[in-house]
C-alpha positions in Angstrom: 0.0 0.0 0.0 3.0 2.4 0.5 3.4 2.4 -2.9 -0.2 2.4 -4.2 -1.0 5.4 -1.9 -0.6 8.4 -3.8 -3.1 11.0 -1.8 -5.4 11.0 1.7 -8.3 13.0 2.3 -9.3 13.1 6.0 -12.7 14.6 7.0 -13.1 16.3 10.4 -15.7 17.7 12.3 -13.2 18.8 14.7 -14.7 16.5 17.5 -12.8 14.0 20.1 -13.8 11.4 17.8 -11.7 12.6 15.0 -8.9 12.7 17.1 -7.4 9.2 16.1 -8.7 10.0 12.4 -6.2 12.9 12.2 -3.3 11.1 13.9 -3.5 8.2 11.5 -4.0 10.5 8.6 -1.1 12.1 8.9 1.2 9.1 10.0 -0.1 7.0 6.6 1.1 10.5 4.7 3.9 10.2 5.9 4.7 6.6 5.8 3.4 6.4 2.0 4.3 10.0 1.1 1.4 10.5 0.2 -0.4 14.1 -0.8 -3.0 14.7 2.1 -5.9 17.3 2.1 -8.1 17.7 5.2 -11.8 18.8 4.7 -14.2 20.0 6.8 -17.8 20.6 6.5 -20.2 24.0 7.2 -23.3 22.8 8.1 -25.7 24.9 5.8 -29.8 25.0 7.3 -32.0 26.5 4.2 -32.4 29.6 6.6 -29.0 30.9 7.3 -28.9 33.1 4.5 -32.2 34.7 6.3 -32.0 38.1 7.9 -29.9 37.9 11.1 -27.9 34.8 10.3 -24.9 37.0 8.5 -23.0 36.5 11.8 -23.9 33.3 12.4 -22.1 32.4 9.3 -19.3 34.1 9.6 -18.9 32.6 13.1 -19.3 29.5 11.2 -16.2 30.0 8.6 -14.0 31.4 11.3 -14.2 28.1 13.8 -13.7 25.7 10.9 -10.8 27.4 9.5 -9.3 27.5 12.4 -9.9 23.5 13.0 -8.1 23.2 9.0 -5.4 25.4 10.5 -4.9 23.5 13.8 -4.8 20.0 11.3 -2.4 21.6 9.0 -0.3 22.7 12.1 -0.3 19.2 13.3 0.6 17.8 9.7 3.4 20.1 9.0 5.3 19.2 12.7 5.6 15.9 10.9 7.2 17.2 7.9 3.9 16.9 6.1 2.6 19.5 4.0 -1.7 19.2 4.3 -4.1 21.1 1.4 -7.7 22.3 2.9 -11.2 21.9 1.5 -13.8 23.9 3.3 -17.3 22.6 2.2 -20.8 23.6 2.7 -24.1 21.2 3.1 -26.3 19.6 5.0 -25.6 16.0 4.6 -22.2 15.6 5.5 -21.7 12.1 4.1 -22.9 13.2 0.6 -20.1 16.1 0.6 -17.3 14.1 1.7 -18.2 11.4 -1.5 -19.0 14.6 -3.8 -15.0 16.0 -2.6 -13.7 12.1 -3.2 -15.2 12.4 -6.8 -13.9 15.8 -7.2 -10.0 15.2 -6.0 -9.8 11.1 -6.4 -7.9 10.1 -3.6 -6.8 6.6 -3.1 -8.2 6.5 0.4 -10.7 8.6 2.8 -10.1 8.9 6.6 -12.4 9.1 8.9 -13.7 8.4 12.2 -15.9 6.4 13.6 -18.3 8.6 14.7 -18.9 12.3 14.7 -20.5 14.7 17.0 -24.2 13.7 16.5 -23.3 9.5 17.1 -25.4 8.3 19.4 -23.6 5.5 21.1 -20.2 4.5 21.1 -20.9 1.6 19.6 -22.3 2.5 17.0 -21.0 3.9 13.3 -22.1 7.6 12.7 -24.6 8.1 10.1 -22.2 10.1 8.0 -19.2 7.6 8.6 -21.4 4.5 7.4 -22.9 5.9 4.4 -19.1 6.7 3.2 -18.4 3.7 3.8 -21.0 2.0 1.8 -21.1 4.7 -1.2 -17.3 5.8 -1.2 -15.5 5.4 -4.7 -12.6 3.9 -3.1 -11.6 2.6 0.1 -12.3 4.1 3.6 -10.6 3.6 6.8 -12.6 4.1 10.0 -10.2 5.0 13.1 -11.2 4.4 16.6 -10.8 7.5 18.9 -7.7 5.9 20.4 -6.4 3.9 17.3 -2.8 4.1 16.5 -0.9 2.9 13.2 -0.6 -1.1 12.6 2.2 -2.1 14.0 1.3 -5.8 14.6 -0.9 -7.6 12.6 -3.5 -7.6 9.8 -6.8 -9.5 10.0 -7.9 -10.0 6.4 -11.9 -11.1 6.4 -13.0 -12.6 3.0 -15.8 -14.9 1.8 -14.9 -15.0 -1.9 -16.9 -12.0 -3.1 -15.9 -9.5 -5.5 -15.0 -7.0 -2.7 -13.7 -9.8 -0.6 -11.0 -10.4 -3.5 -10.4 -6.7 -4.0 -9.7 -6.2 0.0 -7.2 -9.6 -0.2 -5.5 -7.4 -2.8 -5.6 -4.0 -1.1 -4.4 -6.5 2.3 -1.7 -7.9 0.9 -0.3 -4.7 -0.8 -0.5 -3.7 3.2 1.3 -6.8 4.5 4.1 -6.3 1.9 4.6 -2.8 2.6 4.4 -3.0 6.6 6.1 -6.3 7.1 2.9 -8.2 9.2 1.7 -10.8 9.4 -2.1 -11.7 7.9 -4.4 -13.8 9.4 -7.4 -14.6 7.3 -10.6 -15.4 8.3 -13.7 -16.1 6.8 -17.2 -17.3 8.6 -20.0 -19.9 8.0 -23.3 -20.2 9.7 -24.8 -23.6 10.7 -27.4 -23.4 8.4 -25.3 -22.7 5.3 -24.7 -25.8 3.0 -21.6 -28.0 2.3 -21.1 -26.0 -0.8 -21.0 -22.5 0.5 -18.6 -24.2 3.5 -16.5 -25.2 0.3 -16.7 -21.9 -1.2 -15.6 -20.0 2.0 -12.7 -22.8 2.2 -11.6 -22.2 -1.2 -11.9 -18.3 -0.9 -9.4 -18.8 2.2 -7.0 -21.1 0.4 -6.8 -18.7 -2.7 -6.1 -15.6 -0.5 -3.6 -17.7 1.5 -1.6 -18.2 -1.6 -1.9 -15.5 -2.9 -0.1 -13.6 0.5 2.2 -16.7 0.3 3.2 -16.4 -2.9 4.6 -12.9 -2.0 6.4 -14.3 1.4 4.4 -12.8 3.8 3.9 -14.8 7.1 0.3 -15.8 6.7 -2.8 -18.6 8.0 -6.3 -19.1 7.2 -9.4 -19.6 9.7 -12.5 -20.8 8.9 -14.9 -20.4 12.0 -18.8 -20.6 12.5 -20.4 -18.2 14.1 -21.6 -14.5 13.6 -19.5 -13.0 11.4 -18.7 -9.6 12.6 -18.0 -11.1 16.1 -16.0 -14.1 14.8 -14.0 -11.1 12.9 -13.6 -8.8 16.0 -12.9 -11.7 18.2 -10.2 -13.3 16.6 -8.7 -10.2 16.2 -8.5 -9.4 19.6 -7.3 -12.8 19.8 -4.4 -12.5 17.2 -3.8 -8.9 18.5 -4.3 -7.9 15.0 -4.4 -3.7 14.8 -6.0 -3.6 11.4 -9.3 -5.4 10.0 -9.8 -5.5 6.3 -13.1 -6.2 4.7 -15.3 -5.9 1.8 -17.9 -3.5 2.0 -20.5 -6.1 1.1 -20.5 -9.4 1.4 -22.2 -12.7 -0.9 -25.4 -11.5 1.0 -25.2 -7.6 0.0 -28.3 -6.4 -1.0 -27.3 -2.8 -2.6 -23.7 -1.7 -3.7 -25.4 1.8 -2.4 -25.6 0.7 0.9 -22.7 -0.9 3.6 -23.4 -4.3 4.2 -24.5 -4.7 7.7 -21.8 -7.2 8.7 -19.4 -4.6 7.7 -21.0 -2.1 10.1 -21.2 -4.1 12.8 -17.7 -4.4 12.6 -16.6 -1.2 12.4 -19.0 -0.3 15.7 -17.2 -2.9 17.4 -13.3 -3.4 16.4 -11.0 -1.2 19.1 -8.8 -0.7 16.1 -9.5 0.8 12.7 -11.1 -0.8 10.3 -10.7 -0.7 6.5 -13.5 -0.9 4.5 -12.9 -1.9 0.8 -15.1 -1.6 -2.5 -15.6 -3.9 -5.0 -14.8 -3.0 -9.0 -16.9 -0.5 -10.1 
């Protein structure tokens, strides 16, 4: 991935939550030397352009280029020179996928949950609908979460994104020196065929991360998926999950696969959510 990696965007809201975001952002820019641009968003009602609301808005443009300033502060300290996009709107997941298809980065930042979340286990709105309609891959970070320093836990199940996040994994693994381990996850219920399929999904990424000499193994388990997946990698200490945004069950490429989500409201480290071809 260090390689692959050519530019970053990182969205903030300037909220504890990003706070691991903005760390990781700006160590993957500088481990990959990649270009990174920080965004923030102006919440826009339909009525602050009514009468009274001038200084509202003002008030507005002032605190969120002072929390761009503050990121590009931290990013230069590291040697790391940070481009600004201030946006305005009132859906803030549709502006962050509208400044992805404007500037085409490789990979969006973000974290887990913003400053309307709910609960702390679950995924912000805005966070899980990037994830789901992102034109490339998105990393959620955990408030706390550092950068991967141990070891990868690949999920697949054979799907088209399943195959693209073994690549996108293993361009990772090769490029950080870890260790993968691969899981994928049957039910009960499902049928000796789909076991097979999930067997022979593992055995092709497993060769595939072999092939290049990185120190790999394969698990198939039974269970729940996303807590077979957040288990074994608290298990395998693993400080990076990679998964497809939808799996074999998906019903919409337009919306993030609820396994997926799950997953990213419960991993303790950041998650990296990866699209199919499209």
């Amino acid at each position: 991935m260090g390689t692959k990696i050519n530019s970053l965007l990182f969205a903030t809201d300037g909220s504890e939550f990003s706070t691991g975001a903005q760390r990781l952002a700006i160590a993957l820019a500088k481990r990959c030397g990649a270009r990174l641009t920080v965004m923030t968003i102006i919440l826009s009602p339909q009525d602050l352009e009514g009468f009274g609301t001038h200084g509202l808005r003002e008030q507005m443009e002032r605190e969120a280029q002072a929390l761009l300033a503050k990121v590009v502060a931290a990013a230069e300290a590291e040697g790391i020179p940070c481009l600004t996009q201030l946006v305005y709107g009132d859906q803030p997941h549709q502006e962050i996928i509208n400044t992805a298809l404007e500037l085409a980065p490789d990979l969006i930042v973000l974290g887990r949950r913003g400053k309307r979340g709910l609960s702390r286990l679950m995924v912000g709105h805005a966070t899980a609908h990037v994830a789901g309609l992102a034109p490339c891959p998105v990393l959620m970070v955990p408030r706390a979460a550092v950068m991967w320093r141990q070891r990868i836990l690949l999920a697949t199940d054979g799907s088209d994104q399943g195959q693209a996040a073994t690549r996108l994994a293993l361009d990772l693994a090769r490029d950080c020196q870890l260790p993968v381990t691969l899981v994928s996850v049957t039910s009960r219920g499902h049928s000796a065929e789909r076991k097979a399929e999930a067997q022979a999904a593992l055995d092709q990424a497993l060769a595939a991360l072999k092939a290049v000499g990185i120190d790999s193994e394969a698990l198939l388990a039974e269970g729940r998926p996303d807590q077979v997946v957040v288990e074994t990698a608290n298990d395998r200490q693993a400080d990076l999950i990679v998964v497809g945004s939808h799996g074999r069950s998906g019903l919409s490429r337009l919306l993030l696969g609820s396994v997926s989500e799950r997953i990213m409201g419960q991993a303790q480290c950041p998650v990296l959510i990866v699209p199919g071809s499209r």
